[in-house]
C-alpha positions in Angstrom: -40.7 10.6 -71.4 -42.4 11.4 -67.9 -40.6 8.2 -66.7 -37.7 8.7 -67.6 -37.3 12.9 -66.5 -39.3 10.8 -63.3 -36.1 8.5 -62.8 -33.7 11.3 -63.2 -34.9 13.7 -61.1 -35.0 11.2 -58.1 -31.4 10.4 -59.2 -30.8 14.3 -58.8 -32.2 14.6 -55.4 -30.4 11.8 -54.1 -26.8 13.0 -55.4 -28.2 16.5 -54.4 -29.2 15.7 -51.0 -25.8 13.8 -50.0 -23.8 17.1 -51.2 -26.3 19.4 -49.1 -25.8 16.7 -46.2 -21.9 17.0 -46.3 -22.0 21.1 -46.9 -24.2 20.9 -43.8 -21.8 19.4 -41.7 -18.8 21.5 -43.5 -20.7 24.8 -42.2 -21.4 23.6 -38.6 -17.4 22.2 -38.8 -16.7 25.9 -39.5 -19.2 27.5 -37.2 -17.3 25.3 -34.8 -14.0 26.1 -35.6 -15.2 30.6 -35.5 -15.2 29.9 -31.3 -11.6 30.1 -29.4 -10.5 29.7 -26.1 -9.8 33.4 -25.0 -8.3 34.8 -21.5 -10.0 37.0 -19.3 -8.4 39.3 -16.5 -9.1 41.9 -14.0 -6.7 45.1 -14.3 -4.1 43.4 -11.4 -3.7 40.4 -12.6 -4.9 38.0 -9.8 -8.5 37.1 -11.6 -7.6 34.7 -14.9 -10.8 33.2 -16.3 -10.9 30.9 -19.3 -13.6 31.5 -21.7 -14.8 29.6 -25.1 -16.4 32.7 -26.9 -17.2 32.9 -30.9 -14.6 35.2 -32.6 -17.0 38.0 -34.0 -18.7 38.7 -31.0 -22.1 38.5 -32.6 -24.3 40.1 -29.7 -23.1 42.8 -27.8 -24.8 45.0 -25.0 -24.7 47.4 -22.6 -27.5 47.0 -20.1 -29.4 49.7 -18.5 -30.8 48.5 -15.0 -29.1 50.8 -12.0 -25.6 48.7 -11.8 -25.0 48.2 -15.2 -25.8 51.6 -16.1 -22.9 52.6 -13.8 -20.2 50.3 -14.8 -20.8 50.9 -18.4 -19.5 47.4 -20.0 -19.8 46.0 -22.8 -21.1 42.4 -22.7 -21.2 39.5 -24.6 -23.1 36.2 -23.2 -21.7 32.8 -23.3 -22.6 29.6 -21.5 -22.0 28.7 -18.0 -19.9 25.7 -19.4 -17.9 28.1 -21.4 -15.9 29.7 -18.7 -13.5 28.8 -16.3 -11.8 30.4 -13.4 -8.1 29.5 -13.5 -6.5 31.9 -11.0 -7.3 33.7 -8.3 -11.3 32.3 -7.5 -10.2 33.3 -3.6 -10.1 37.0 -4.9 -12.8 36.7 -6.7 -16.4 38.7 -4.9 -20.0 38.5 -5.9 -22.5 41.4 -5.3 -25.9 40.9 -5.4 -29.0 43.3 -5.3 -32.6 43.1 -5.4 -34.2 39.8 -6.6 -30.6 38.2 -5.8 -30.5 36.2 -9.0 -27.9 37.7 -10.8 -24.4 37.4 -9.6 -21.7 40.3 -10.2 -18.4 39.0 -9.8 -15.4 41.3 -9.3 -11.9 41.4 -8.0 -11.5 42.4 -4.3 -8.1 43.8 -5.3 -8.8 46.4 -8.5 -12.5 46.3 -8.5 -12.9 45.2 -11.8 -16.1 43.5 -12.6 -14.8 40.6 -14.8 -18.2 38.5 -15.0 -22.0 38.1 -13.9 -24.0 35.5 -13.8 -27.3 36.8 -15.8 -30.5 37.4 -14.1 -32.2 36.7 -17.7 -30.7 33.1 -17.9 -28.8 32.2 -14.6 -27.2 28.9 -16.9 -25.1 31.5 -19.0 -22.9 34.5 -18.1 -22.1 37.9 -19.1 -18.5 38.3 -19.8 -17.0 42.3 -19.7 -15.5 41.7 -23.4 -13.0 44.9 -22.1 -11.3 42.1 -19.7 -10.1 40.3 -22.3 -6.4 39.5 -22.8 -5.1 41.9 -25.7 -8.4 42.8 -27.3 -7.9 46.4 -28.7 -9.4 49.5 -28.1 -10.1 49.9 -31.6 -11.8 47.1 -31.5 -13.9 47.9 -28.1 -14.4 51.4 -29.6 -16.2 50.1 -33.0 -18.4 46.7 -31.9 -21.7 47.0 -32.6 -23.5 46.9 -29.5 -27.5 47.3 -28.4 -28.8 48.4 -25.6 -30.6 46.2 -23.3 -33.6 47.2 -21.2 -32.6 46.2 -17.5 -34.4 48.6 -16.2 -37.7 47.1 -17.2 -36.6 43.7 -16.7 -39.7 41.2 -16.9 -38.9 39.7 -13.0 -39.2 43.4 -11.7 -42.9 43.9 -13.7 -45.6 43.3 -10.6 
C-alpha cells in the first residue's frame, strides 16, 4: 500500500508542478500586461516624455528634502529605460543642488518639473504622476502616497 500511495503521490507532484509552472508564467504574462505606455507633459505643451509605468501606481511619494518639499509632487519611480523624451529635449533644464547627483528636469517655458533623475538610484527616475496626459484629479486627489525622508537622506549623514 506504501508503494503504491508512493507512486501516486509523485504522479501528483509532477501533474501538480507543470500546472503551477504554467500559472507561473500566466501571472508574470499578466503582471506584464498591468504596465502601459503613458504620456507625460509639461503644462505648455513643448515637453512630451514617453513612459512604461504599471497601471496601479503601486508606490507613491512625496519627498521631504528642501526642493521636493517645495514643489510638492507626487512621484512614482520607474526605470531609466522606461522613459523617453519625444518632444521638446531642447526645452528641457536640469537643476542640480548639493551632492549634484540627482537631476531635476523642468521646462524652460512653464516651469514645470516633469522628471528627476533620483539621488537614491541614479539608474531610475522619478516621474511627477500630475504630468501625465489625462490622469484625473480624482485620481491624484485619492492615491495612496508615503512620505519619503529626503531630508535625512543616507548620502547627506557625515
Amino acid at each position: 500500500g506504501c508503494i503504491l500511495s508512493l507512486k501516486l503521490n509523485q504522479k501528483w507532484i509532477k501533474r501538480w508542478t507543470s500546472k503551477l509552472h504554467i500559472v507561473v508564467l500566466w501571472i508574470t504574462f499578466a503582471i506584464d500586461r498591468l504596465s502601459e505606455m503613458r504620456k507625460l507633459t509639461c503644462h505648455c505643451g513643448q515637453i512630451e516624455i514617453e513612459i512604461n509605468i504599471k497601471k496601479n501606481f503601486e508606490d507613491l511619494y512625496r519627498c521631504n528634502c528642501s526642493m521636493c518639499i517645495r514643489k510638492g509632487a507626487i512621484t512614482a519611480i520607474i526605470d531609466k529605460k522606461e522613459l523617453k523624451v519625444i518632444k521638446g529635449m531642447d526645452k528641457l533644464k536640469c537643476y542640480q543642488f548639493k551632492t549634484k547627483v540627482a537631476k531635476h528636469y523642468f521646462c524652460s517655458i512653464c516651469g514645470i518639473q516633469t522628471h528627476n533623475l533620483r539621488r537614491r538610484d541614479p539608474n531610475t527616475y522619478g516621474i511627477n504622476i500630475a504630468c501625465i496626459k489625462d490622469i484625473s484629479s480624482e485620481e491624484l486627489f485619492n492615491f495612496k502616497v508615503r512620505i519619503n525622508d529626503g531630508k535625512n537622506h543616507i548620502m547627506d549623514r557625515q
